[in-house]
C-alpha positions as CSV (number, residue, x, y, z in Angstrom):
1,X,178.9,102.5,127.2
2,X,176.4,100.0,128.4
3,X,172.7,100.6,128.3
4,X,170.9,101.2,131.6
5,X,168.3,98.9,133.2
6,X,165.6,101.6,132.1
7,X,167.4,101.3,128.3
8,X,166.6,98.0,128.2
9,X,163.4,97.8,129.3
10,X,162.2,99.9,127.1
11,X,163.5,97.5,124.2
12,X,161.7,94.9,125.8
13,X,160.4,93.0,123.3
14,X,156.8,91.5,123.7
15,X,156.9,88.1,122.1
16,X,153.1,88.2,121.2
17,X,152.8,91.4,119.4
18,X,153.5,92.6,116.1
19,X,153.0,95.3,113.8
20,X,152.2,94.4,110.4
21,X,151.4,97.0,107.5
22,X,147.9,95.8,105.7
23,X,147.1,94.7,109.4
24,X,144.2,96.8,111.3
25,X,145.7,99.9,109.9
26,X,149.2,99.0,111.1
27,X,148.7,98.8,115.0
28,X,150.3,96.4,116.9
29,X,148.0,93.1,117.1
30,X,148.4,90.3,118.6
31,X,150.5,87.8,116.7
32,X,148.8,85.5,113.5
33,X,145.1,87.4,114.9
34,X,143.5,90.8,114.2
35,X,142.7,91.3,117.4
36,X,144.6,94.7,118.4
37,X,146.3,96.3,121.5
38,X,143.9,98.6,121.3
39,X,141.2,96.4,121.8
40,X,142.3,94.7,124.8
41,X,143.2,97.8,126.6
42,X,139.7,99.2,125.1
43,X,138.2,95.8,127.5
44,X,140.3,96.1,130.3
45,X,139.4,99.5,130.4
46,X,135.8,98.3,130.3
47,X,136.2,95.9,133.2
48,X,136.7,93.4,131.6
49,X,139.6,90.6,132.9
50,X,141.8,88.4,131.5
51,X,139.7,85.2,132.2
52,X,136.8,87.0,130.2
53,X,138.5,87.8,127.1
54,X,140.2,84.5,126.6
55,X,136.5,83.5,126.8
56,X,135.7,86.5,124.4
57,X,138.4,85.5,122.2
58,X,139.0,81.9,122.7
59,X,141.7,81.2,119.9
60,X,143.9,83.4,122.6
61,X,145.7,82.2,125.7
62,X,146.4,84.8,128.5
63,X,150.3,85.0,127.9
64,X,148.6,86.9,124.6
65,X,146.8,89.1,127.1
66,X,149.2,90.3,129.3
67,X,151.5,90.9,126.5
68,X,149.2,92.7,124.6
69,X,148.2,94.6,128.3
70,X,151.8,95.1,128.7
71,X,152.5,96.6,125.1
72,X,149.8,99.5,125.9
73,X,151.2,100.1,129.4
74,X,154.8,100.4,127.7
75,X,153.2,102.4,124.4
76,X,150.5,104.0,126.5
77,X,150.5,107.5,124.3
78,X,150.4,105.7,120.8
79,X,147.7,103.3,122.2
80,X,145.4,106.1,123.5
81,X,146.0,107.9,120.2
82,X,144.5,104.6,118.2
83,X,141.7,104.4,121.0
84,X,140.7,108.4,120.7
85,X,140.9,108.0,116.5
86,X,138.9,105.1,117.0
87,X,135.7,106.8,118.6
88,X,132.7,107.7,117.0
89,X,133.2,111.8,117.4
90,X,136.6,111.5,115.6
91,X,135.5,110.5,112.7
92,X,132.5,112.6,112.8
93,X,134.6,115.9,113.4
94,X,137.3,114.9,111.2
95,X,134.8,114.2,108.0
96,X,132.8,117.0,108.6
97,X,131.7,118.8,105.4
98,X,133.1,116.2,103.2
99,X,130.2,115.5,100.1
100,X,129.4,111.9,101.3
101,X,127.9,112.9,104.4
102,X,125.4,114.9,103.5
């Protein structure tokens, strides 16, 4: 049986992003960089546009943005998870009573 149209979109493969273990914890980054998915979704989120984070960022073009845009969009649930793990009162709650904090 063949896949459907909605099968094989969500194979899509996004030719700027990778997934490399020793990499920013194993997210998906954008390709020969550390800069993650979760960053530029963290920006966009921000208002912050394309044009500005090629300036951020200039070693990147914007095909490396939109993939990277499009990754999170297509991975929304694993990307929010990296973004909520990411904040400050994560860590905070999830270390509590551990010796070195005190």
């Amino acid at each position: 049986m063949m896949p459907t149209i909605i099968e094989r979109e969500k194979k899509k493969e996004h030719l700027y992003i990778e997934k490399k273990k020793g990499v920013c914890g194993g997210e998906p980054v954008i390709k020969k960089t550390r800069i993650s998915v979760r960053l530029i979704a963290e920006l966009e989120k921000a208002g912050h546009s394309a044009d500005e984070i090629v300036t951020m960022y200039p070693h990147i073009k914007h095909a490396h943005v939109y993939d990277a845009l499009s990754y999170y969009y297509d991975h929304k649930s694993e990307i929010d998870k990296f973004i909520a793990e990411n904040k400050e009162s994560y860590w905070m709650e999830k270390t509590k009573g551990e010796g070195w904090r005190k």
